[in-house]
C-alpha positions as CSV (number, residue, x, y, z in Angstrom):
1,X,206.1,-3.4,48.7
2,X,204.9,-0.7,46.0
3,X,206.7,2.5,45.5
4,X,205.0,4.1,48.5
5,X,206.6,7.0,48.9
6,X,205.9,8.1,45.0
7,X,202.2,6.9,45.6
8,X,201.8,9.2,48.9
9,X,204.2,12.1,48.6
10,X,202.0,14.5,46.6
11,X,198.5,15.1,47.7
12,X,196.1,15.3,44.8
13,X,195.2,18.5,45.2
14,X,198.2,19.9,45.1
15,X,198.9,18.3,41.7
16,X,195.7,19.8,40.3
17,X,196.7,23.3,41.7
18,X,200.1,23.2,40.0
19,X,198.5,22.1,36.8
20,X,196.2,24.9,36.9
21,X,193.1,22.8,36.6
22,X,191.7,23.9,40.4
23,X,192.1,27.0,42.6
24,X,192.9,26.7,46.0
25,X,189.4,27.8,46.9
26,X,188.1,24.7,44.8
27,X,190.2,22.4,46.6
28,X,189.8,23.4,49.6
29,X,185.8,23.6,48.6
30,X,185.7,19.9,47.7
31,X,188.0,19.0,51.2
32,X,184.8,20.3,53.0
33,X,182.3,18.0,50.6
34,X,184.4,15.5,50.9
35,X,184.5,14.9,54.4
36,X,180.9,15.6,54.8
37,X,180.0,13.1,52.8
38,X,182.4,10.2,53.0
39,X,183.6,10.0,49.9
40,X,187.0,9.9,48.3
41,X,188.5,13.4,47.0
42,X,189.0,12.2,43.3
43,X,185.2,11.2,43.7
44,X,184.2,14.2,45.3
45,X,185.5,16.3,42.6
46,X,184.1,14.1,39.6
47,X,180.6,14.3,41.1
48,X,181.0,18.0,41.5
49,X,181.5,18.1,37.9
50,X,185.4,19.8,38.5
51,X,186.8,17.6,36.8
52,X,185.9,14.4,34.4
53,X,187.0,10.8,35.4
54,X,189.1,10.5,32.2
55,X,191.0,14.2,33.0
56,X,191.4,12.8,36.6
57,X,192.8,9.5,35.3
58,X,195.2,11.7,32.9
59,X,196.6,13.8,36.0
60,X,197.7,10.5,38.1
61,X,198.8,8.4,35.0
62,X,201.1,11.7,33.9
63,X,202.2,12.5,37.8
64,X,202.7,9.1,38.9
65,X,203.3,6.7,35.8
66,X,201.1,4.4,36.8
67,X,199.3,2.2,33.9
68,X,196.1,2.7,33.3
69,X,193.7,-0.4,33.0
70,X,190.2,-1.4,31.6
71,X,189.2,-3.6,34.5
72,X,185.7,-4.8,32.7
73,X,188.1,-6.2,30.0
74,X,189.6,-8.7,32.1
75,X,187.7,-11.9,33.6
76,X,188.4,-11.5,37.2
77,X,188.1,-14.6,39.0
78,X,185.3,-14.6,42.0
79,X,188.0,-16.0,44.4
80,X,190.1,-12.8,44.3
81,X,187.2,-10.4,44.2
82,X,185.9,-12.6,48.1
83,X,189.0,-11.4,49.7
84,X,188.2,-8.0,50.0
85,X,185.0,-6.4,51.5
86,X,183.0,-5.0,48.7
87,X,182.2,-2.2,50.8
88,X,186.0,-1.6,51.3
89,X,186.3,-1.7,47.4
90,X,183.7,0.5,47.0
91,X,185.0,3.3,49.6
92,X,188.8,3.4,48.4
93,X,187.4,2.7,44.6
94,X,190.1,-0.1,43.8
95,X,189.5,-4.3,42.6
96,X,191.8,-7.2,42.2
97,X,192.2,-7.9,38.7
98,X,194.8,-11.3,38.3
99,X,197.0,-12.6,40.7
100,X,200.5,-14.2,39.3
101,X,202.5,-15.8,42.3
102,X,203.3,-13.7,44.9
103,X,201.8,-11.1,43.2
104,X,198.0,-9.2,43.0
105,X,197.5,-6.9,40.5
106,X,194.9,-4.1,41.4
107,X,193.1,-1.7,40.0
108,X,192.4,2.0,42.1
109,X,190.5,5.0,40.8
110,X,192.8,7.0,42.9
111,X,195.5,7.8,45.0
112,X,195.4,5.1,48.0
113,X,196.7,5.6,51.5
114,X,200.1,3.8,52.4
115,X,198.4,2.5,55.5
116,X,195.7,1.1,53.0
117,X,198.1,-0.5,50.4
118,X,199.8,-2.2,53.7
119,X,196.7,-3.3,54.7
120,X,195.5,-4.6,51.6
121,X,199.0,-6.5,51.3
122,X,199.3,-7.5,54.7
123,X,195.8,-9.3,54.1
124,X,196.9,-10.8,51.0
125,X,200.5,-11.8,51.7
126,X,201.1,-10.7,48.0
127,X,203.1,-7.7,46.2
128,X,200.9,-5.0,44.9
129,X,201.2,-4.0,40.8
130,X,198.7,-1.1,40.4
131,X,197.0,0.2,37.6
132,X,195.1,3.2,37.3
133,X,191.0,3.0,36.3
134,X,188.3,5.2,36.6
135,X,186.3,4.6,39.0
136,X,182.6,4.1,36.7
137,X,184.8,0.8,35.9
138,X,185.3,0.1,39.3
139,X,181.7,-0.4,40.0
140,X,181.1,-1.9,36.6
141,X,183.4,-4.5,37.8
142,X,181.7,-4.7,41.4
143,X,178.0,-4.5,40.2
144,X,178.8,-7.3,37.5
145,X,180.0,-9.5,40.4
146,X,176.9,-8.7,42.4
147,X,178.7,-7.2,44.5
């Protein structure tokens, strides 16, 4: 199973606090947003203009030491993009990008819930490798598949 615990500990927020690139009053701000409009926090925040996808992408690569990937270079086979709801993709921002054995490599704009990744590799049967993208590539990926 991924590296949960170094995934999840940490909320994103906090990270951005300690970094100095939010208040608490921003944070706290974008919570509200957030959850009145259904969207993820990283999301929230880039359409509120706090913060760019490629400064967002910085702060989890740096914190977490996750890759980062360039989904729309890879030629994703249709197969692995059908396992997965595209609306699910969409909501938690992340695609399958290759899968080698046992293995599915996956691409998230974002910090994903452990009950998520479980689900995601419960579905699958597979390990998760994750790599970080922004999420503009996400739906690049998703709208070139029509989906």
């Amino acid at each position: 199973m991924v590296a949960l615990n170094r995934l999840t500990r940490k909320k994103l927020g906090e990270i951005l606090i300690e970094q100095g690139l939010l208040s608490e009053e921003q944070v706290q701000d974008t919570l509200r947003l957030q959850h009145q409009l259904g969207l993820l926090f990283g999301e929230t925040l880039v359409q509120q203009k706090l913060l760019s996808e490629e400064k967002l992408v910085s702060v989890l690569v740096s914190q977490f030491g996750i890759p980062y990937i360039l989904p729309t270079a890879y030629s994703i086979p249709k197969e692995l993009l059908e396992i997965f709801d595209p609306q699910m993709m969409r909501r938690f921002q992340f695609v399958p990008i290759d899968s080698i054995g046992s293995v599915l490599v996956v691409a998230i704009a974002g910090l994903l819930s452990e009950d998520l990744l479980r689900e995601i590799e419960g579905q699958t049967g597979c390990t998760l490798q994750l790599f970080l993208a922004k999420m503009s590539e996400i739906n690049a990926v998703l709208a070139g598949h029509g989906l």
